[in-house]
C-alpha positions as CSV (number, residue, x, y, z in Angstrom):
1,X,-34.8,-29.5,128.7
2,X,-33.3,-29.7,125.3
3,X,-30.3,-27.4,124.2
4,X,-29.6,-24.9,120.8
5,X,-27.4,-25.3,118.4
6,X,-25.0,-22.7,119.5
7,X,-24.7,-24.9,123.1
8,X,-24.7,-28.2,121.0
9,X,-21.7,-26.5,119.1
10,X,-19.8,-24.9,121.7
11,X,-19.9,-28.0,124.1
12,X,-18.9,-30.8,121.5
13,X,-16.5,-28.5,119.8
14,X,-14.4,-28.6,123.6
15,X,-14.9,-32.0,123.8
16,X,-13.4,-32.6,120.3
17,X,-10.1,-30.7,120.9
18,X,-9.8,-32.7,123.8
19,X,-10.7,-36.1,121.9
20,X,-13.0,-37.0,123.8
21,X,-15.5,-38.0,121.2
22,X,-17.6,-40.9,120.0
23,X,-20.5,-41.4,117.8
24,X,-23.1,-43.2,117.9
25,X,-25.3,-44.2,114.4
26,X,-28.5,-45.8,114.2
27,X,-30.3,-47.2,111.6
28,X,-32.1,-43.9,110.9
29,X,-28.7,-43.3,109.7
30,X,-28.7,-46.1,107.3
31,X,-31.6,-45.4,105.9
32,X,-30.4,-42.0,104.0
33,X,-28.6,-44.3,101.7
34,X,-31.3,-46.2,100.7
35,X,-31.5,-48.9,103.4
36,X,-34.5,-50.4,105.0
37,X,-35.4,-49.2,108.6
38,X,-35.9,-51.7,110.8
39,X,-39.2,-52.2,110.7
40,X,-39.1,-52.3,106.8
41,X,-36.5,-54.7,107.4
42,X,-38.9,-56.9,108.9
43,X,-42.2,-56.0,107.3
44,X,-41.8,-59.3,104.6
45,X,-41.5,-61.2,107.9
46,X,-44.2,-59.9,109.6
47,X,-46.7,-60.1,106.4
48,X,-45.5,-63.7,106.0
49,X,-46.7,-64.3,109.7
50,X,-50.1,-62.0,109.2
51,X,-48.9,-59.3,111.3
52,X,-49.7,-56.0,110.5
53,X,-46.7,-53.4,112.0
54,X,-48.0,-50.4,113.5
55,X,-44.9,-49.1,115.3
56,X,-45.7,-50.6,118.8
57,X,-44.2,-54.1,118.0
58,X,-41.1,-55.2,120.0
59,X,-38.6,-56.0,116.9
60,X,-36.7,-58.7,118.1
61,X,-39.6,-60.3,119.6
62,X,-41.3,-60.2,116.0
63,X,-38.0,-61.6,114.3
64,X,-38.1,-64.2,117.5
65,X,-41.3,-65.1,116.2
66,X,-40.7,-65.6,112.8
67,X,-37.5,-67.8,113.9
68,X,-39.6,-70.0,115.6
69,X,-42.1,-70.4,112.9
70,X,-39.7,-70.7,109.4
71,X,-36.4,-71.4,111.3
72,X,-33.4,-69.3,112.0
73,X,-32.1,-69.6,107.8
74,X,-35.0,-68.2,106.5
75,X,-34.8,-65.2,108.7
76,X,-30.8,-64.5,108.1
77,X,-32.2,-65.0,104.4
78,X,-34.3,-61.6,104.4
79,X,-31.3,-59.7,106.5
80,X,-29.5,-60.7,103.8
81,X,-31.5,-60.1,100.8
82,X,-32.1,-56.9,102.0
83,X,-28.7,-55.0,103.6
84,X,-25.6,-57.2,101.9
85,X,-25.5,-54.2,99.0
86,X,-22.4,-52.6,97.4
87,X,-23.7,-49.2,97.1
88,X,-23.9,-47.5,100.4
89,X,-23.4,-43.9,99.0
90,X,-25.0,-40.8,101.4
91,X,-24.1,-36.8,101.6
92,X,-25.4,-37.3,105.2
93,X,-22.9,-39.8,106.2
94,X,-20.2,-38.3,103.9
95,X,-20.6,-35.3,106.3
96,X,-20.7,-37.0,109.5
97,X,-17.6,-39.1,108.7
98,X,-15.8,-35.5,107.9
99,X,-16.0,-34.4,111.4
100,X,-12.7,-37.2,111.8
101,X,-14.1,-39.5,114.6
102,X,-11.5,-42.0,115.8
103,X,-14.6,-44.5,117.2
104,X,-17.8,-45.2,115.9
105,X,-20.4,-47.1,117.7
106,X,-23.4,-48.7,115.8
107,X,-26.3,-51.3,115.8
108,X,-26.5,-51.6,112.2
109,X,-25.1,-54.8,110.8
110,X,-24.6,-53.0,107.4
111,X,-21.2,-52.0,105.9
112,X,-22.5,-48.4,105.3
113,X,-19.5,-47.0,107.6
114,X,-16.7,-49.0,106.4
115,X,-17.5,-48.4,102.7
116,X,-18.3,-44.8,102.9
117,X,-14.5,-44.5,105.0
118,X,-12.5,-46.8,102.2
119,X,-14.0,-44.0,99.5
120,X,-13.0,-41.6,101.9
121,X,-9.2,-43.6,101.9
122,X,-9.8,-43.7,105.8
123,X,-8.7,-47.1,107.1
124,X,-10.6,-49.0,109.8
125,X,-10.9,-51.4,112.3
126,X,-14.2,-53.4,112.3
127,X,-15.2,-54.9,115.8
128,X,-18.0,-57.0,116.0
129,X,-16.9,-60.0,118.3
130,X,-15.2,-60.0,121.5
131,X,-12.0,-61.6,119.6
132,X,-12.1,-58.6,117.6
133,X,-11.4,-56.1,120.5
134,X,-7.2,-56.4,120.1
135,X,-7.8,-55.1,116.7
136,X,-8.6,-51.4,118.2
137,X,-4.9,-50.5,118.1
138,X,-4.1,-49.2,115.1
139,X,-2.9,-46.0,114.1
140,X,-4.8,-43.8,111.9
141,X,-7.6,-45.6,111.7
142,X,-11.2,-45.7,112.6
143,X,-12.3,-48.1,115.0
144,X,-16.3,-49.4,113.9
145,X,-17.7,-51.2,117.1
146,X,-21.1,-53.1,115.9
147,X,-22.7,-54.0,118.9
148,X,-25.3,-56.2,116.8
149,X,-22.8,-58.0,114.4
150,X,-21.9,-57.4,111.2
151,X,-23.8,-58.7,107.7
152,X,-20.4,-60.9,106.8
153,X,-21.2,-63.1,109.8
154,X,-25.2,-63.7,109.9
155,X,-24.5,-66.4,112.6
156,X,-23.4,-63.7,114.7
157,X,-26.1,-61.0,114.1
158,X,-28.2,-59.6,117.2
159,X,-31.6,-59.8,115.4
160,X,-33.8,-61.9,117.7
161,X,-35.3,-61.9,121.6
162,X,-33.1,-65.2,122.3
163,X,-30.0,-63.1,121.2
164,X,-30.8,-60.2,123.2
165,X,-31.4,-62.3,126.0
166,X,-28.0,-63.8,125.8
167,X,-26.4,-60.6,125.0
168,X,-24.1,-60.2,127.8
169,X,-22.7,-63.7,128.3
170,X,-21.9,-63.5,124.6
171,X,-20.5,-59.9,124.5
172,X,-19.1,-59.3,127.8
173,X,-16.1,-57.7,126.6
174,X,-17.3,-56.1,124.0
175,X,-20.2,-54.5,126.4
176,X,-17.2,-53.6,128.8
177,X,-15.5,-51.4,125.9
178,X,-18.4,-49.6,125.3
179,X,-18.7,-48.7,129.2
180,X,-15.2,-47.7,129.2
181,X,-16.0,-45.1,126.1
182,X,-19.4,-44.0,127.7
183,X,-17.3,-43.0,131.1
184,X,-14.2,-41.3,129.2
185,X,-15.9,-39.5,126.1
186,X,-19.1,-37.7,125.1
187,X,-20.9,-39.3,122.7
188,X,-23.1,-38.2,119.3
189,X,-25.9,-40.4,119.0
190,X,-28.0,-39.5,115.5
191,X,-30.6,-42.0,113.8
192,X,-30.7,-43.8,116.8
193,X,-34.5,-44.4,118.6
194,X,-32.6,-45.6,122.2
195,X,-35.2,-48.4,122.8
196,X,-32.2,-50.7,122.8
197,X,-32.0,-53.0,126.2
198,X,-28.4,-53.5,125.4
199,X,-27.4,-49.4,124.9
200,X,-29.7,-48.0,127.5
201,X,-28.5,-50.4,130.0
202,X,-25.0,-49.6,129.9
203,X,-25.8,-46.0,130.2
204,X,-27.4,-46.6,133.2
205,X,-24.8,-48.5,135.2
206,X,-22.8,-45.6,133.9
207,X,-24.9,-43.1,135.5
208,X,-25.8,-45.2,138.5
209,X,-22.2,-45.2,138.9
210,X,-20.7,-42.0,138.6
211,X,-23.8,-39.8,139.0
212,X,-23.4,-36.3,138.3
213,X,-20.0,-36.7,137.4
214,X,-21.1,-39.1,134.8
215,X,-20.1,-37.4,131.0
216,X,-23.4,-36.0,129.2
217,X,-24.1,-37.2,125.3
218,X,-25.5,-35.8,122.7
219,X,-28.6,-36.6,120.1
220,X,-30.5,-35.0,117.4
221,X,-34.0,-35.1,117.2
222,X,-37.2,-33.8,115.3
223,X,-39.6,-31.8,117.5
224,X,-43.1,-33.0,118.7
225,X,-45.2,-31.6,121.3
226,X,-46.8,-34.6,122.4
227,X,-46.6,-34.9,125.7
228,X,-45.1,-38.5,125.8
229,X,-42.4,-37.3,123.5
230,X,-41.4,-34.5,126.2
231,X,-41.7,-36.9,129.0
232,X,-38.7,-38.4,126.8
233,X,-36.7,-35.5,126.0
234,X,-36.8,-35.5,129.9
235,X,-36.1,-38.8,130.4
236,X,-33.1,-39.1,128.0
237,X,-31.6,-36.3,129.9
238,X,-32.3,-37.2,133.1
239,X,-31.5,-41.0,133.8
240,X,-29.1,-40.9,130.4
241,X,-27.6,-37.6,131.0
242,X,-28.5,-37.3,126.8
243,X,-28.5,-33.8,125.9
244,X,-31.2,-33.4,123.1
245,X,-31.0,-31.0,120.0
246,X,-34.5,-30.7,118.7
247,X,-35.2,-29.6,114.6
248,X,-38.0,-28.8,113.1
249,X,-37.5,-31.2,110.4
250,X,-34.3,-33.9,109.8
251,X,-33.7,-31.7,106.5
252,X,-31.8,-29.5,109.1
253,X,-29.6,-32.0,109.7
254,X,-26.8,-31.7,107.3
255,X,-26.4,-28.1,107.7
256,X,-25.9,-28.4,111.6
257,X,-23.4,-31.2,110.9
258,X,-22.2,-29.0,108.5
259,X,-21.9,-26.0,111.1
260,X,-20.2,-28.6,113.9
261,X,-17.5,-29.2,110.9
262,X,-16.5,-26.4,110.1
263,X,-16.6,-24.5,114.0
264,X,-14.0,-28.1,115.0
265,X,-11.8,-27.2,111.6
266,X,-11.6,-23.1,113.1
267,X,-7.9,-24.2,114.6
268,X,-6.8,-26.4,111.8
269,X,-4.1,-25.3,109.2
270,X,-3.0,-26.9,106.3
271,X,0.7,-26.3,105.6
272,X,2.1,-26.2,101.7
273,X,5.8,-25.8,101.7
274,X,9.1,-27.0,100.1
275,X,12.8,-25.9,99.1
276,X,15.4,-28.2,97.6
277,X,18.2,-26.1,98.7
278,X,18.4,-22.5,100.3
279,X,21.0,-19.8,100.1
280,X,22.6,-20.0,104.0
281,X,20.4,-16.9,105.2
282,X,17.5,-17.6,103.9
283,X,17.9,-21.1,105.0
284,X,18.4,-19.8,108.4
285,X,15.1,-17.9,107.9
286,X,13.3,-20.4,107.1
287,X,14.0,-22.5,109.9
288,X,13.5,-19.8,112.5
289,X,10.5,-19.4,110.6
290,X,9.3,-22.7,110.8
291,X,9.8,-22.3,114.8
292,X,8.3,-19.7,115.5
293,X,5.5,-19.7,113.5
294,X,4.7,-23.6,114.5
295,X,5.8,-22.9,118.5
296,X,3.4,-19.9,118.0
297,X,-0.1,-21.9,116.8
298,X,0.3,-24.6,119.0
299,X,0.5,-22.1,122.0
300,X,-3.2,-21.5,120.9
301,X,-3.8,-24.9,120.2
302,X,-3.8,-24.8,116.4
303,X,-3.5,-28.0,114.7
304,X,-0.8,-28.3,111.9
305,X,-1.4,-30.3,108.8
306,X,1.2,-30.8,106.3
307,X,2.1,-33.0,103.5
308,X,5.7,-32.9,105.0
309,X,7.2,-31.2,102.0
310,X,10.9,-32.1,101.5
311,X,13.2,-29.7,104.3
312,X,9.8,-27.4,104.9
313,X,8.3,-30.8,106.4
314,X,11.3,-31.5,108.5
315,X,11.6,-27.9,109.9
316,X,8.1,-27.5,110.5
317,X,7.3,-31.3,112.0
318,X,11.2,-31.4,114.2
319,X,10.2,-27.5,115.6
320,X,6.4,-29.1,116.3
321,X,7.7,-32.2,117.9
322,X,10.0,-30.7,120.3
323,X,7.4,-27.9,121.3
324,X,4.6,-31.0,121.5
325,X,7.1,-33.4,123.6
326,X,8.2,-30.2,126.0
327,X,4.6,-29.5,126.8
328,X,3.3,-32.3,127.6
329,X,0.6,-32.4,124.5
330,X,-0.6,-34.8,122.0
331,X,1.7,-35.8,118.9
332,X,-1.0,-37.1,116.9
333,X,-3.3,-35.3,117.8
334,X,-2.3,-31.5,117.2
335,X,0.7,-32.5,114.4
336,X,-1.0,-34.2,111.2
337,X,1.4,-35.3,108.6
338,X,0.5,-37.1,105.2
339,X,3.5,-37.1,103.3
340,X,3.1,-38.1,99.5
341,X,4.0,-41.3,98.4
342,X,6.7,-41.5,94.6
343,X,4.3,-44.0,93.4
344,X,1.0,-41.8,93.4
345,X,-0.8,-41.0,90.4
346,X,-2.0,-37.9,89.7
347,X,-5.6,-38.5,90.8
348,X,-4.0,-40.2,94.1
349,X,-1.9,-36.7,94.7
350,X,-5.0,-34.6,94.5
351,X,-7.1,-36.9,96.5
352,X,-4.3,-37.0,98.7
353,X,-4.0,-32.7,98.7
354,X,-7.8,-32.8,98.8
355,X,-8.3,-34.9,102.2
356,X,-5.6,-32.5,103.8
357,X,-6.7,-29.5,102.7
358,X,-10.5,-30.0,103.5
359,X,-9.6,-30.7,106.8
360,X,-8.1,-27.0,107.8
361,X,-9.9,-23.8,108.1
362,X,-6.7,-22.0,107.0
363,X,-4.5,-22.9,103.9
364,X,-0.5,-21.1,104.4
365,X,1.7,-21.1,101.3
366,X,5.5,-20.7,101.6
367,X,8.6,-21.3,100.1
368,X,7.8,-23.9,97.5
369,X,11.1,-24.4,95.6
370,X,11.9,-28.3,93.4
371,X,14.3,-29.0,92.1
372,X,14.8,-29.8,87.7
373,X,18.1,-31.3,87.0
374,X,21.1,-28.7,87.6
375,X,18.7,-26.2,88.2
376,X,15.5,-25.2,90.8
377,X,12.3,-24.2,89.4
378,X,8.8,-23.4,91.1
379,X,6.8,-26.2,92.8
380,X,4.2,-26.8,90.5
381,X,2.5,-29.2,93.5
382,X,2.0,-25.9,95.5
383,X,0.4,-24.0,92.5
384,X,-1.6,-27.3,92.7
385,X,-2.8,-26.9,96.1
386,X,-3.6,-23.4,96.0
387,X,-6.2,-23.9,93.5
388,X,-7.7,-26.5,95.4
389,X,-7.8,-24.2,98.6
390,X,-9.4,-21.8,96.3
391,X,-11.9,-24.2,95.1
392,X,-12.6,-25.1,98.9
393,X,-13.3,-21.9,100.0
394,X,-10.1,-21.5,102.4
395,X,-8.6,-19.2,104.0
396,X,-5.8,-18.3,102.1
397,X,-2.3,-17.0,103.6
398,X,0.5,-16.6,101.2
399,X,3.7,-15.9,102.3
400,X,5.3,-14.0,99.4
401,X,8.8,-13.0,101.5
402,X,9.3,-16.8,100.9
403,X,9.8,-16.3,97.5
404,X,9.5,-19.5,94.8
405,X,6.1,-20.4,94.0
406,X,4.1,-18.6,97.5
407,X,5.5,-15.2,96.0
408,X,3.4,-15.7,92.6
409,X,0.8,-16.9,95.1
410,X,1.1,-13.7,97.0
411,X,1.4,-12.1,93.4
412,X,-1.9,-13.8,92.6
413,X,-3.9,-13.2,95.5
414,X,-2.5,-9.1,95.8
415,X,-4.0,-8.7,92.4
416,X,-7.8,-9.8,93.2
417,X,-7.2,-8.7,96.3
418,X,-11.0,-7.7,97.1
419,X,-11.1,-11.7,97.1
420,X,-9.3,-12.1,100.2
421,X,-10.4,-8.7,102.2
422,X,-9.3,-10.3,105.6
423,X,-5.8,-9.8,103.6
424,X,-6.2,-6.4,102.7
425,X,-4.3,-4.9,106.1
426,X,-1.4,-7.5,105.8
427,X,-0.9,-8.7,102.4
428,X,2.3,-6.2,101.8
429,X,3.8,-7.1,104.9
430,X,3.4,-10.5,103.9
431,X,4.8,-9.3,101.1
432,X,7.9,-7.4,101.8
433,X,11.6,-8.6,101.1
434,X,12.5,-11.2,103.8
435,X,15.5,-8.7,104.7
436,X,13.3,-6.3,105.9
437,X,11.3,-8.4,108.2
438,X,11.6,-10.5,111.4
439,X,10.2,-14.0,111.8
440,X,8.4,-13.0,115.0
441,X,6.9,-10.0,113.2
442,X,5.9,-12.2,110.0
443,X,4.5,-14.6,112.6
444,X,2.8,-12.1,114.4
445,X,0.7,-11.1,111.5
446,X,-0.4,-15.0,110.6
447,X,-2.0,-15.3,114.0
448,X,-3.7,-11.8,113.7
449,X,-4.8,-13.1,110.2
450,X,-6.5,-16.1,111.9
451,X,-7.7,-14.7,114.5
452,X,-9.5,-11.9,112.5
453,X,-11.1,-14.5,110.6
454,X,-12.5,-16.5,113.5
């Protein structure tokens, strides 16, 4: 029985704030950027043998075929020919990669992935040998897994019966990682057609194993009311425990993906925030503040992004660690921090702003204080980011009792204030004179602010 999209979204949104997800891509995946399906892959092949490909062939057998006839070279020859491209540009896999997997399971020997995360200025991790496995440790990266190989090493590709066949004597590490990830986290599979040996056998020891306590995954598939395609649906969900979205059309895809984005970025706030130097009570303020406010998201599981603005970052992050640490929660995982480096450009500082701020739902503007010479002047970086929130379509919270640059925010924002209507209630409290106002009361409001809105 296949799900909606609200279910689809609900479910994998929980299983994100838990991190426990994985996905899955295909070659269907691959071929929104351009890229040959697999048959396609294979069609010069099988017109060089006089086969015509109607859909029913086993692929590997067909490229077994052709290995025996023109030898292993000539066949690694068309893989090449065909995939080893520098252009792997795709709005669908831009907007897959933005729902911030950590692991990423494919087939495809193409570098689609890895290229579309280093435009991204995500790092990763590619794993497509057994030796490769000890490179999964990183931090801040994404690990790619590529079950089949990867186009840099055709001597290692999964293209043929003979390599299928010797799959797990050659991979049996690898196929014991991807077991491990099938038993501990739910996983997205999308362009994927699971007539795979190698995928849909590991699934089932999983299930055979665990049962009904084994995880259930996740696909995405265009409707047909044949009845062999429901005898699937069926079948994916009941020896696969594969949950199955179905769409009219993959045009709907995006938009879903799109939907899943932004309902796992609800609870994620982007911080902009820094002082040089405070007068002692306001300094005092601010770190109370900074407490509160922080102690106060992360209650309700908010996650805190910040570009760890000099003393804002180490008030905010210090009050977040200790909270994090006497809870027994996630660092990493509900405390994002990005700081800027001295030696980025300009393009590299609003790249840098952008990635953070597209992340978060919610974009909260205080303090914001740098110091010129002798002297303190308004952070111009703050203006900066405020117009980016703006251009993303963020919700906006300005705390103006900061003063510095988040007042003429607050100033800004007060003034169009039909803009920002969820503000409407608040935005002279958030206003008022810092005096006249407590932190819990100020913190109070930002929560009710966020909550309104979702």
């Amino acid at each position: 029985m296949s799900i909606s999209k609200e279910n689809f979204i609900e479910y994998y949104v929980e299983q994100t704030n838990r991190g426990n997800v994985s996905l899955f891509l295909g070659a269907g995946v691959s071929a929104s950027t351009g890229l040959p399906s697999w048959s396609l892959l294979l069609e010069p092949c099988a017109k060089q043998m006089g086969v015509s490909l109607d859909g029913s062939q086993d692929l590997y057998l067909l490229a077994q075929y052709y290995a025996n006839e023109y030898g292993y070279s000539a066949l690694k020859r068309v893989i090449n020919d065909s995939l080893n491209r520098i252009d792997y540009e795709s709005t669908l896999v831009d907007t897959l990669l933005a729902l911030d997997f950590k692991s990423i399971w494919t087939t495809n020997f193409d570098r689609v992935i890895e290229q579309n995360l280093t435009r991204k200025k995500v790092l990763t991790n590619s794993i497509y040998d057994d030796k490769d496995l000890p490179n999964t440790t990183g931090h801040n990266r994404v690990s790619v897994y590529k079950l089949n190989g990867d186009i840099s090493n055709l001597d290692r590709i999964v293209i043929t019966q003979r390599d299928i066949e010797n799959y797990s004597g050659n991979h049996e590490m690898l196929l014991t990682f991807f077991r491990r990830e099938l038993v501990v986290n739910s996983f997205l599979f999308l362009g994927y057609s699971f007539t795979d040996d190698v995928v849909l056998s590991c699934l089932a020891s999983v299930n055979r194993c665990l049962q009904d306590s084994a995880n259930y995954h996740f696909t995405i598939l265009k409707r047909s009311d044949t009845p062999e395609f429901l005898h699937f649906v069926k079948d994916l969900e009941t020896r696969y425990h594969i949950r199955v979205l179905l769409i009219n059309d993959y045009n709907e895809l995006p938009e879903i993906l799109r939907d899943l984005r932004e309902a796992i970025n609800r609870k994620n706030v982007f911080f902009s925030g820094v002082f040089e130097r405070l007068p002692s009570v306001e300094d005092q303020f601010a770190e109370t503040l900074c407490r509160e406010l922080s102690n106060a998201l992360l209650k309700e599981q908010y996650r805190i992004y910040t570009g760890y603005g000099r003393n804002f970052g180490n008030y905010l992050a210090g009050s977040s660690v200790q909270f994090l640490l006497e809870h027994n929660m996630e660092v990493d995982r509900y405390l994002i921090m990005r700081p800027f480096l001295k030696s980025m450009t300009a393009d590299e500082k609003r790249n840098h702003r952008d990635m953070m701020i597209s992340d978060c739902k919610f974009a909260v503007f205080m303090f914001g204080q740098s110091p010129k010479g002798d002297t303190y002047i308004n952070s111009s970086g703050m203006l900066k980011e405020y117009e980016l929130a703006k251009e993303r379509g963020k919700i906006i919270i300005p705390v103006g009792c900061t003063g510095y640059s988040a007042k003429i925010i607050w100033d800004d924002v007060r003034n169009h204030i039909t803009l920002y209507p969820y503000l409407e209630k608040y935005i002279d409290i958030l206003g008022c004179d810092f005096h006249m106002i407590s932190s819990k009361q100020l913190t109070k409001t930002i929560l009710q602010i966020m909550s309104d809105c979702n």
